[in-house]
DOLUMGU-555435 format. One line per 5 residues: number of its first residue (from 1); their letters; for each residue y, x, z of N, C-alpha, C, O. Coordinates in Angstrom, 2 decimals, decimal comma. Layout:
! DOLUMGU-555435
NUM> a> Y/X/Z/Y/X/Z/Y/X/Z/Y/X/Z ~ ... .
This chain:
! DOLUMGU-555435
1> xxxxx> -1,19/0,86/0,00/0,00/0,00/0,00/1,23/0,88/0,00/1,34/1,96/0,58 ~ 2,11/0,27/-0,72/3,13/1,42/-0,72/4,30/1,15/0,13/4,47/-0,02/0,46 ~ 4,98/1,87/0,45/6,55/1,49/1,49/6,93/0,26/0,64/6,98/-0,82/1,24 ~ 7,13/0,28/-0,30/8,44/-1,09/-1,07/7,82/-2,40/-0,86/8,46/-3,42/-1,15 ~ 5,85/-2,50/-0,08/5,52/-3,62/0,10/5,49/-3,66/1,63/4,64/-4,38/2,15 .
6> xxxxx> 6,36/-2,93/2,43/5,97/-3,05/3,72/7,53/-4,70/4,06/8,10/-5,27/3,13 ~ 7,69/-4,92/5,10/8,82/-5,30/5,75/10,01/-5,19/5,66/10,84/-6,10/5,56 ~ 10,26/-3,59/5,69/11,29/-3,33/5,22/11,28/-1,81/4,65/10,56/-1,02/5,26 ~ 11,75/-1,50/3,94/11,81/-0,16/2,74/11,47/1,11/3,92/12,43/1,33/4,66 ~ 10,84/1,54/4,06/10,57/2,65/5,17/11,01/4,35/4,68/11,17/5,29/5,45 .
11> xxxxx> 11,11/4,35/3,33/12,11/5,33/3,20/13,46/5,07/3,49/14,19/6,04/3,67 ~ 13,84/4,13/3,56/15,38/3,44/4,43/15,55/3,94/5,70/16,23/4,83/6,22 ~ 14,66/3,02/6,09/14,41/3,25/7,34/14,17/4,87/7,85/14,63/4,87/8,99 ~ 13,82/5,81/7,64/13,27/7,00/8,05/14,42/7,65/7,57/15,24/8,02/8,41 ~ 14,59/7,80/6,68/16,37/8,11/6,01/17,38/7,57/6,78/18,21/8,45/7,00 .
16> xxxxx> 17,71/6,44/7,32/18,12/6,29/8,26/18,31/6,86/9,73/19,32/7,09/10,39 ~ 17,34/6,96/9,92/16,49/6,87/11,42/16,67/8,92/11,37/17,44/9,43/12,19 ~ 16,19/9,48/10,74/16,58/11,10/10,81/18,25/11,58/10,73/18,81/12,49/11,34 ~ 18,91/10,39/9,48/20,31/10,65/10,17/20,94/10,54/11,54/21,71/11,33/12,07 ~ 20,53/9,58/11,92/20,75/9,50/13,58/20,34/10,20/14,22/20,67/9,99/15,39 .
21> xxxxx> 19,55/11,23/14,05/18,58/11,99/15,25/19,63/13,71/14,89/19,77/14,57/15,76 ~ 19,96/13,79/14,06/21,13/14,68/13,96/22,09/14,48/13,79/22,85/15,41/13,51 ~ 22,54/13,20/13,85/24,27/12,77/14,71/23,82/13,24/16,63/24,49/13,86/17,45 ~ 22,53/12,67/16,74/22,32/12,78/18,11/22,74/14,31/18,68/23,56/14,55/19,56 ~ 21,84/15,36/17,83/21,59/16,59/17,59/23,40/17,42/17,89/23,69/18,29/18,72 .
26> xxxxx> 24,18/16,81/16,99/25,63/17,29/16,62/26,36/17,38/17,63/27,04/18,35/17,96 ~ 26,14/15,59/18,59/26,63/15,07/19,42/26,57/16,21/20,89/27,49/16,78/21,47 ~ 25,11/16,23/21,15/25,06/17,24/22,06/25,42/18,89/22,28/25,77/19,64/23,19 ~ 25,08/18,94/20,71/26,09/20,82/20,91/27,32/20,51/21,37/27,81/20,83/22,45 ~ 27,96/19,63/20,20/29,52/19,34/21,48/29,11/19,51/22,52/28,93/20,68/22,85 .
31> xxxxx> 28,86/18,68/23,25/29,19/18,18/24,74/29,10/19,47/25,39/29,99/20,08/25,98 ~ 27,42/19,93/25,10/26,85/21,38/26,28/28,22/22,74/25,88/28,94/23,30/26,70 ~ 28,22/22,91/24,57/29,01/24,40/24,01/30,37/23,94/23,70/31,07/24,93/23,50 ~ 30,87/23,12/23,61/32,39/22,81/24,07/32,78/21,72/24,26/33,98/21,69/23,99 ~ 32,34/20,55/24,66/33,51/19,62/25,82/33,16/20,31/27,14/34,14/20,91/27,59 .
36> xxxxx> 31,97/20,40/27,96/31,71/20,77/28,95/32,85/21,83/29,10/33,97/21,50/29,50 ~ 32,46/23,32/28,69/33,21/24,34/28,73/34,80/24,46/28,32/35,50/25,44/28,58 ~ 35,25/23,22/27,59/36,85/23,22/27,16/37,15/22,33/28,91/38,28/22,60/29,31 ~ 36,53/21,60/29,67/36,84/21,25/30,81/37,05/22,06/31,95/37,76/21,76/32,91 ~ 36,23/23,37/31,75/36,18/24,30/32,49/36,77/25,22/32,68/36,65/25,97/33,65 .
41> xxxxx> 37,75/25,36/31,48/38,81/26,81/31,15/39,42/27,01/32,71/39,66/26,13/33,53 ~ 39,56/28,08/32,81/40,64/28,27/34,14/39,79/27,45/35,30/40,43/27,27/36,33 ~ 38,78/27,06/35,28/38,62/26,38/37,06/38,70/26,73/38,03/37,49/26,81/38,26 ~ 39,24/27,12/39,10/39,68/27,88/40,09/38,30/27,33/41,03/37,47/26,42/41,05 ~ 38,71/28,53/41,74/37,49/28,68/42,78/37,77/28,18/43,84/38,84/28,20/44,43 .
46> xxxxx> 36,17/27,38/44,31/36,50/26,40/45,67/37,65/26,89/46,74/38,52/26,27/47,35 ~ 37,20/28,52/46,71/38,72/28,80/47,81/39,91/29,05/47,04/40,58/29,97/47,51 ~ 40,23/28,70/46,36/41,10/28,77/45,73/41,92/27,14/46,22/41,27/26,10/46,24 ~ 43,49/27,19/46,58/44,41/26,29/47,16/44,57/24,95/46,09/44,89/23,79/46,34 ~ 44,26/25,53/44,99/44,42/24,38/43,31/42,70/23,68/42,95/42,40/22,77/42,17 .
51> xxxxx> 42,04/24,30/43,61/40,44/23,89/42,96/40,39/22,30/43,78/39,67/21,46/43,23 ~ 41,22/21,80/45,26/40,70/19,93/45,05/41,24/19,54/44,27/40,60/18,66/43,70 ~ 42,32/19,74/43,80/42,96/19,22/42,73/42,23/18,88/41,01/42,09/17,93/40,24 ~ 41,93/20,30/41,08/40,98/20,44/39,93/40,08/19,94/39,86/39,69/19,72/38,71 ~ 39,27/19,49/40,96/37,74/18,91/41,06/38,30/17,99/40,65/38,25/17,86/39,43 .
56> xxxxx> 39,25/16,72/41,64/39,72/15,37/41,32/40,14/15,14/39,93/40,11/13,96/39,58 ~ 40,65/16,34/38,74/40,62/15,88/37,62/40,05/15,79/37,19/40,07/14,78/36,49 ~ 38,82/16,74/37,06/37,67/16,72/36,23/36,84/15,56/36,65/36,22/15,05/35,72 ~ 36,63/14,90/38,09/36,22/13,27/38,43/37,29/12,44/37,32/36,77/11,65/36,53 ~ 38,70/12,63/37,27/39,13/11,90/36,15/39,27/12,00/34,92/39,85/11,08/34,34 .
61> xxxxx> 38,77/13,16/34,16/38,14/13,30/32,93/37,10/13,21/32,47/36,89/13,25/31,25 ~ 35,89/13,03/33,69/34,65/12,72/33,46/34,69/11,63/32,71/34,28/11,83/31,57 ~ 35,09/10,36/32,97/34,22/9,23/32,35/35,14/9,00/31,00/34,81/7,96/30,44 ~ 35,92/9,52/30,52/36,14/9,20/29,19/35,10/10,40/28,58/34,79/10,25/27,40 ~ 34,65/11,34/29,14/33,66/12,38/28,28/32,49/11,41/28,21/31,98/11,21/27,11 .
66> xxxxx> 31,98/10,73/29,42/30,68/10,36/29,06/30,10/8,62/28,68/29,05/8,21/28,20 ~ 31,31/7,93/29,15/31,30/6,80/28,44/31,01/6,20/27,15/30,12/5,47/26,72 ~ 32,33/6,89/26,56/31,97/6,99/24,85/30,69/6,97/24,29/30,23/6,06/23,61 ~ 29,90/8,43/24,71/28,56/8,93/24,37/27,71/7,49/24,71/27,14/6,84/23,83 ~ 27,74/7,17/26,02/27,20/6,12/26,51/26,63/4,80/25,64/25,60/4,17/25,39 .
71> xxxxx> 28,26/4,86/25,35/28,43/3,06/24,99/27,83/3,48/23,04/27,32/2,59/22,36 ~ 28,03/4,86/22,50/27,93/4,63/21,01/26,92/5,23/20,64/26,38/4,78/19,64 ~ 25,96/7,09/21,64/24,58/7,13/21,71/23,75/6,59/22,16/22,66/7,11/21,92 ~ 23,72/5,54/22,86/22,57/4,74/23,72/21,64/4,49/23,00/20,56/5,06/22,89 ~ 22,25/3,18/22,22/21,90/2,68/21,08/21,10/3,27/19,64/20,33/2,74/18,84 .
76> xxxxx> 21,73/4,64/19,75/21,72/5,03/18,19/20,27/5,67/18,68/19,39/5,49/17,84 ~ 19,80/6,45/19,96/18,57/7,26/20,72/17,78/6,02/20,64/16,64/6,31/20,29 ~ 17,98/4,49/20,85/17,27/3,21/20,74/16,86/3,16/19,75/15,66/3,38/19,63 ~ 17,66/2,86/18,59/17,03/3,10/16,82/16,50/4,02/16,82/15,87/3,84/15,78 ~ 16,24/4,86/17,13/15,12/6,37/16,94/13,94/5,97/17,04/13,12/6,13/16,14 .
81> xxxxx> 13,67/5,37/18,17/12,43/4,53/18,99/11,92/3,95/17,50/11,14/4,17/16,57 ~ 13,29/2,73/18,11/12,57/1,84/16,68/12,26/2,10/15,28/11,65/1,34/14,51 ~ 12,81/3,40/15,01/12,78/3,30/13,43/12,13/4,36/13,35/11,99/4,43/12,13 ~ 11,40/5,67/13,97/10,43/6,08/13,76/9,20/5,14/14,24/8,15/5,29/13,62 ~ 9,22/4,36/15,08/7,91/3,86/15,67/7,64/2,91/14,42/6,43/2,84/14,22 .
86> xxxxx> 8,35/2,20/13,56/8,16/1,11/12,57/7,61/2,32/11,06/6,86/2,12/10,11 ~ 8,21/3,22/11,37/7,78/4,33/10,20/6,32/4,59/10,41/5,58/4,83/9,46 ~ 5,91/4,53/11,61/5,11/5,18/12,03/3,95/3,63/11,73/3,15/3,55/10,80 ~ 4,13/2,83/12,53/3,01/1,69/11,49/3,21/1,18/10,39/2,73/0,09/10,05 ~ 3,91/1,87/9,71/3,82/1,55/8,42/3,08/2,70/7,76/2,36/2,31/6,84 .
91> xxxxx> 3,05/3,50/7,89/2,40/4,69/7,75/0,91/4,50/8,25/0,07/4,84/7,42 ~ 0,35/3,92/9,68/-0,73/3,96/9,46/-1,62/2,85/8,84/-2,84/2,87/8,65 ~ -0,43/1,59/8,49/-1,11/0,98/7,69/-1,89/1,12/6,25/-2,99/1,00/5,70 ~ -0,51/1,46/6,04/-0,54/2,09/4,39/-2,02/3,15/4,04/-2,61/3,40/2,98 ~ -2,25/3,59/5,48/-3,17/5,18/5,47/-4,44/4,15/5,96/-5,51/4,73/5,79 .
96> xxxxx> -4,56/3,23/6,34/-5,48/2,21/6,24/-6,32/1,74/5,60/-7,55/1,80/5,66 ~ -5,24/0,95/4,59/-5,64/0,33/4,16/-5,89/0,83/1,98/-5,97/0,25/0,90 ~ -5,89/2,10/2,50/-6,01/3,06/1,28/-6,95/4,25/1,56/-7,20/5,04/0,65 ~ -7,58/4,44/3,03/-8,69/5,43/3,43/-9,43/5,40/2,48/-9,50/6,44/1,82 ~ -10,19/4,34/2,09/-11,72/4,11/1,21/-11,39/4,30/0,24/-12,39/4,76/-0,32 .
101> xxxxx> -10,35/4,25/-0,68/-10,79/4,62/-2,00/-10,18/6,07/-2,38/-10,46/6,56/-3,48 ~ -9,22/6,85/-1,35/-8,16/8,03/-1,82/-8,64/8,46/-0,57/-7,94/7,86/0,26 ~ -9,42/9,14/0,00/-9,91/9,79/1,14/-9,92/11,03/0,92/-10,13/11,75/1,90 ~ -9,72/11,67/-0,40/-9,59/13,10/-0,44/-8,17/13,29/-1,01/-7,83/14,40/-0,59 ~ -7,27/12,84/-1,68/-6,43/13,43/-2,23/-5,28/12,48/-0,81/-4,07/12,63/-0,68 .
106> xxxxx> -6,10/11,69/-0,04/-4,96/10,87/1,39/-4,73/11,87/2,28/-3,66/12,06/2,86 ~ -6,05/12,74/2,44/-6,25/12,85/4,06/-5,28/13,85/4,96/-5,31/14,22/6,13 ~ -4,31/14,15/3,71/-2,81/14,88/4,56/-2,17/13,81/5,28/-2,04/13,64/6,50 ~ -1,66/12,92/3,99/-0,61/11,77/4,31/-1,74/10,81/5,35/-1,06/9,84/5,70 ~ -2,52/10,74/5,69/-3,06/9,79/6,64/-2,44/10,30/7,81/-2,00/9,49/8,63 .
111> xxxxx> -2,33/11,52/8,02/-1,98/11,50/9,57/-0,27/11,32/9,58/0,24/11,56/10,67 ~ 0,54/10,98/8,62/1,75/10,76/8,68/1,81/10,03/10,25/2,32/10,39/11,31 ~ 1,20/9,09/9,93/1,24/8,04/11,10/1,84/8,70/12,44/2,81/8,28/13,07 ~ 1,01/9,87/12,77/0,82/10,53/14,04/2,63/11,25/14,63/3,27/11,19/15,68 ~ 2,81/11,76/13,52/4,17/12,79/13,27/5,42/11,95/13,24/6,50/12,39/13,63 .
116> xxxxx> 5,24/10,69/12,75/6,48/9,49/13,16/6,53/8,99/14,65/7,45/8,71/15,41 ~ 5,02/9,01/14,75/5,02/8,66/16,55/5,66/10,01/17,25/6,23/9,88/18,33 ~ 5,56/11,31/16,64/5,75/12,08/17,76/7,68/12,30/17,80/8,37/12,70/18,74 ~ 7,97/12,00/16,86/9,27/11,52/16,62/9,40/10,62/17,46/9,36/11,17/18,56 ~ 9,52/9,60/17,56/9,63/7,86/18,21/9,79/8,77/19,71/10,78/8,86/20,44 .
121> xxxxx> 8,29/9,48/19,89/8,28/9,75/21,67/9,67/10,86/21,93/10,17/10,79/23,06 ~ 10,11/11,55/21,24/10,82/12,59/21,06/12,28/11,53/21,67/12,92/11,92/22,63 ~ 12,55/10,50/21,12/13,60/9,75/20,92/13,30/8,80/22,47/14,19/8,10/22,95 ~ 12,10/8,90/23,03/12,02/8,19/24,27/12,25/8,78/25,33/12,95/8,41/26,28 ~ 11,54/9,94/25,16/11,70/11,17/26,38/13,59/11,05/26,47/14,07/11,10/27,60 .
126> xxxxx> 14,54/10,90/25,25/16,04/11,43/25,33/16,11/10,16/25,89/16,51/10,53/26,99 ~ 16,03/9,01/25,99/16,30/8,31/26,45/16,12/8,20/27,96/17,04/8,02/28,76 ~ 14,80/8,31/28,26/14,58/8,18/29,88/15,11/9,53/30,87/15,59/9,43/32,00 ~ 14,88/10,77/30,13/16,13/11,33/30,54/17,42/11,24/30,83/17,82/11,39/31,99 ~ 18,35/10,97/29,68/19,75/10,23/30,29/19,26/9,77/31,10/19,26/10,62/32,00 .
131> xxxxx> 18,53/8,46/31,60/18,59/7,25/32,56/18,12/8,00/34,09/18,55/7,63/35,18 ~ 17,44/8,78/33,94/16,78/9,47/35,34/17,68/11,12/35,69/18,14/11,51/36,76 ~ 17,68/11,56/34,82/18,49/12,95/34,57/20,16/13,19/34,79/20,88/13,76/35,62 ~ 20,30/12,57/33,80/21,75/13,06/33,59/23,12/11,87/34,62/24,11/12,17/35,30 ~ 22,39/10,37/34,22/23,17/8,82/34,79/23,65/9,72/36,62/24,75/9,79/37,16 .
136> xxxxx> 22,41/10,19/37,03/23,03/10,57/38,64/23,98/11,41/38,56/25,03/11,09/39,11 ~ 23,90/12,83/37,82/24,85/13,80/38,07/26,43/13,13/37,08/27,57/13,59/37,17 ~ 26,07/12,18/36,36/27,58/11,56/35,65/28,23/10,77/37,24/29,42/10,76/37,56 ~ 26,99/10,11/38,11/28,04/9,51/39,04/28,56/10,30/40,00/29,53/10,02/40,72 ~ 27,71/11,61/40,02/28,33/12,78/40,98/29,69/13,39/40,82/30,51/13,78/41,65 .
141> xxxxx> 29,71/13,38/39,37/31,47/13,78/39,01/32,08/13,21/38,68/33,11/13,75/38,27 ~ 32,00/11,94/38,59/32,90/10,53/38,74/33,56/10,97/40,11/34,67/11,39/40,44 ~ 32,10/10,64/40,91/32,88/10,84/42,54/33,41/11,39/43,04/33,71/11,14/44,21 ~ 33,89/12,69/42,19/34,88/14,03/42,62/36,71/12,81/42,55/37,75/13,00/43,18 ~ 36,53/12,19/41,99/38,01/11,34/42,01/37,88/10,25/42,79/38,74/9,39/42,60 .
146> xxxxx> 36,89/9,99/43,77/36,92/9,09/44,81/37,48/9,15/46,02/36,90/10,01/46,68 ~ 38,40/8,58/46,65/39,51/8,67/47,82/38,30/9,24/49,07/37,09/9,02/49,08 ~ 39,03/9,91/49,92/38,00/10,57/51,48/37,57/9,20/52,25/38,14/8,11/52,32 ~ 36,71/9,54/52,65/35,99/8,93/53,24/34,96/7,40/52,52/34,17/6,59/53,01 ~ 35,32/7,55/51,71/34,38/6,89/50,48/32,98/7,26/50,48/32,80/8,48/50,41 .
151> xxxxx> 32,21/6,73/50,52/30,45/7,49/51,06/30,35/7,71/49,82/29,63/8,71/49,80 ~ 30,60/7,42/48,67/30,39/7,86/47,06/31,02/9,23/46,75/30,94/9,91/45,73 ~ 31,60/9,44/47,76/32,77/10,62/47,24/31,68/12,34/47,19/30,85/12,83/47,95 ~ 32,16/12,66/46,15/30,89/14,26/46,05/31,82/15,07/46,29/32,98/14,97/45,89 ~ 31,22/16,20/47,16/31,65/17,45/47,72/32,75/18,26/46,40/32,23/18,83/45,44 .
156> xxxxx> 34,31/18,19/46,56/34,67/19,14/45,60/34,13/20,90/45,34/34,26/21,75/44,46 ~ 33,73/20,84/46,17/33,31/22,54/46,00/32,25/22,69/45,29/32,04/23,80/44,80 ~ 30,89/21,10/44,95/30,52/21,29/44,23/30,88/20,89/42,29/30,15/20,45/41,39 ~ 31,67/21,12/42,32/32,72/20,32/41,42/31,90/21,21/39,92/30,98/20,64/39,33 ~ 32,28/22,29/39,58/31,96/22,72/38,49/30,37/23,33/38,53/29,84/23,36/37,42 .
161> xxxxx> 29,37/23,92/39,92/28,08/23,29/39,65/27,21/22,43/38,94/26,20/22,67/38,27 ~ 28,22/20,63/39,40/27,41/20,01/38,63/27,90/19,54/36,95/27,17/19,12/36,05 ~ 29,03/19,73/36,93/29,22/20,02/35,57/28,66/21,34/34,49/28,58/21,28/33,27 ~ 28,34/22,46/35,34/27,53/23,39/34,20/25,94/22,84/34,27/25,17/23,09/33,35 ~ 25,49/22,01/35,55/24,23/21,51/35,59/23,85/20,10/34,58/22,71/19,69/34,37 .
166> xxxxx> 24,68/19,70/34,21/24,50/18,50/33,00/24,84/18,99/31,98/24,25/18,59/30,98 ~ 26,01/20,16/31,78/25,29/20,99/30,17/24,23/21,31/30,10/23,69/21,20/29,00 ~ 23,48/21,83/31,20/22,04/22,18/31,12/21,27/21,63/30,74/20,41/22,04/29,96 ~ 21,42/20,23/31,34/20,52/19,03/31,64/19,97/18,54/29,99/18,89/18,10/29,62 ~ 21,47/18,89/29,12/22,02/17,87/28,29/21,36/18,48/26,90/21,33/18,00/25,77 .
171> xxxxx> 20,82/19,79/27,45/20,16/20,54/26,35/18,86/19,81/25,67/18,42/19,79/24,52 ~ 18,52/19,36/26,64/17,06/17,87/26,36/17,46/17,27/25,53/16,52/17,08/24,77 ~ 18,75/16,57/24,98/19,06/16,05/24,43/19,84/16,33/22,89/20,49/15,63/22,11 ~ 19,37/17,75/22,93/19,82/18,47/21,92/18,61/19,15/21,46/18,76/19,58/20,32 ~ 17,31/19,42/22,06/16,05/19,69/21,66/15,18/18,19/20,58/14,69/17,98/19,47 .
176> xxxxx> 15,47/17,54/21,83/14,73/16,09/21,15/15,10/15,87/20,04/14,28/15,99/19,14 ~ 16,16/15,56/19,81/16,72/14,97/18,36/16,30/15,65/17,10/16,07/15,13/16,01 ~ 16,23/17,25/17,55/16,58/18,60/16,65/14,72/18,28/16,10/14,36/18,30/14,92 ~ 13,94/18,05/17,12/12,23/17,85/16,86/12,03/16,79/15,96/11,43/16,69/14,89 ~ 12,95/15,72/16,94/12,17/14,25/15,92/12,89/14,18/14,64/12,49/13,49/13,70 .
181> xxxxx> 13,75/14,78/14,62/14,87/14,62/12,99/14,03/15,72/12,01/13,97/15,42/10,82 ~ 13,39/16,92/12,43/12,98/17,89/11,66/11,93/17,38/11,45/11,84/16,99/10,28 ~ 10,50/17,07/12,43/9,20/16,59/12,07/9,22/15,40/10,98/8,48/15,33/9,99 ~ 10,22/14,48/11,36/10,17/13,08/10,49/10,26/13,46/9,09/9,42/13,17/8,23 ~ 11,74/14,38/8,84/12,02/14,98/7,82/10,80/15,57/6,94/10,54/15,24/5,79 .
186> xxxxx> 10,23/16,32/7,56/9,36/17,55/7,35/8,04/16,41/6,54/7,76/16,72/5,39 ~ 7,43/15,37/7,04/6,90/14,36/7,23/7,15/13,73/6,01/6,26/13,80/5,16 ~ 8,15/13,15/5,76/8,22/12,73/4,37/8,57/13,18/3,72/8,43/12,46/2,74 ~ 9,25/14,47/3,31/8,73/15,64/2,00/7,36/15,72/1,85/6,79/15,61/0,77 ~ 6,91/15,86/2,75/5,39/16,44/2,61/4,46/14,70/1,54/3,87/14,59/0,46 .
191> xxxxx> 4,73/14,05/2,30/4,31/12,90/1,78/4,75/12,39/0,39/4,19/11,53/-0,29 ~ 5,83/13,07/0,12/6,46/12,42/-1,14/5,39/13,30/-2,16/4,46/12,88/-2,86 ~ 5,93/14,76/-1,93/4,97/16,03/-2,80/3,67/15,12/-2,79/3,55/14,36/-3,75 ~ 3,10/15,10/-2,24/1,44/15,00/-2,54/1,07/13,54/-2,77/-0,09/13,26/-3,06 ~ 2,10/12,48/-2,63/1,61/11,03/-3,00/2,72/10,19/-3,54/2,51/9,00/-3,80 .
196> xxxxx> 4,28/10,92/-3,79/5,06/10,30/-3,85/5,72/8,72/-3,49/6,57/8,01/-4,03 ~ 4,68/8,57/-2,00/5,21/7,47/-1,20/5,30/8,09/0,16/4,55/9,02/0,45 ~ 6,40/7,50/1,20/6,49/7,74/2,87/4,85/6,87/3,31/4,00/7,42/4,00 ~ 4,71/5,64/2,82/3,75/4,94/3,23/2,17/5,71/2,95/1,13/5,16/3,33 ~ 2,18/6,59/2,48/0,76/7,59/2,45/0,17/7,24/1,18/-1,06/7,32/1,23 .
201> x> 0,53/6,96/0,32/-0,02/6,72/-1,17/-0,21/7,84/-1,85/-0,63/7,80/-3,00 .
């Protein structure tokens, strides 16, 4: 069966779905190799007389850095899911329901199936990361701009700690994308060369 009889065009879709995984990819070198570090120029040191000050801005420059990402990567790491995982049964349909009669000139493109899933998981792992990983240390430097005695309020001294610790963090999110955008990629060249369909024909 070929992609153009699936649901929906799955070279679309995967063409799609790999552009997003290196917007994702783009997104995060920013953040880790320069928003993080353009926040950091000059940060004075906890003993230093200017560093609460400094902490409390960087609590008030935090959430326009990570909101944005929030509200316009969430989503786009969501379509990853979906649009390798739909690549991915379409692929093992196609590799299905074409085993028995092309079993020797298939048996590359059969495992397409496998390599869209490992994409899809690539795009899940970035996801449950943010949500477990990164969501706490974003409310930790929010809380650097929270008034004293606020039980939310985070230690200024750890102020630029946890900001070089979510560039760190954030590198996950610059691995994942870089995997599932290359394998997917990699995935349907390969499939086109030897059957000239994504669907394993």
């Amino acid at each position: 069966m070929s992609s153009s009889s699936s649901l929906f065009p799955t070279e679309a879709i995967v063409g799609t779905t790999v552009a997003m995984s290196f917007i994702l990819l783009g997104n995060a070198i920013t953040q880790s190799f320069m928003g993080v570090p353009a926040l950091l120029v000059n940060f004075p040191h906890p003993s230093s007389p200017s560093h609460p000050q400094a902490a409390k801005h960087l609590g008030q420059q935090w959430p326009v850095f990570w909101r944005v990402g929030n509200v316009f990567f969430r989503p786009i790491s969501t379509f990853g899911i979906i649009g390798y995982g739909y690549a991915a049964w379409a692929s093992y349909r196609s590799a299905a329901s074409s085993s028995s009669s092309s079993a020797a000139s298939g048996s590359n493109n059969n495992n397409a199936w496998k390599f869209y899933a490992i994409s899809a998981l690539c795009h899940l792992i970035t996801v449950v990361h943010s949500a477990v990983n990164m969501q706490p240390i974003n409310a930790k430097i929010e809380g650097l701009n929270r008034r004293e005695g606020d039980k939310n309020k985070t230690d200024a001294a750890l102020a630029e700690y946890y900001a070089r610790k979510w560039a760190r963090l954030n590198l996950v999110r610059l691995v994942m994308p870089a995997v599932a955008g290359s394998v997917a990629l990699w995935t349907t060249l390969r499939a086109g060369v030897a059957g000239g369909k994504v669907g394993g024909v």
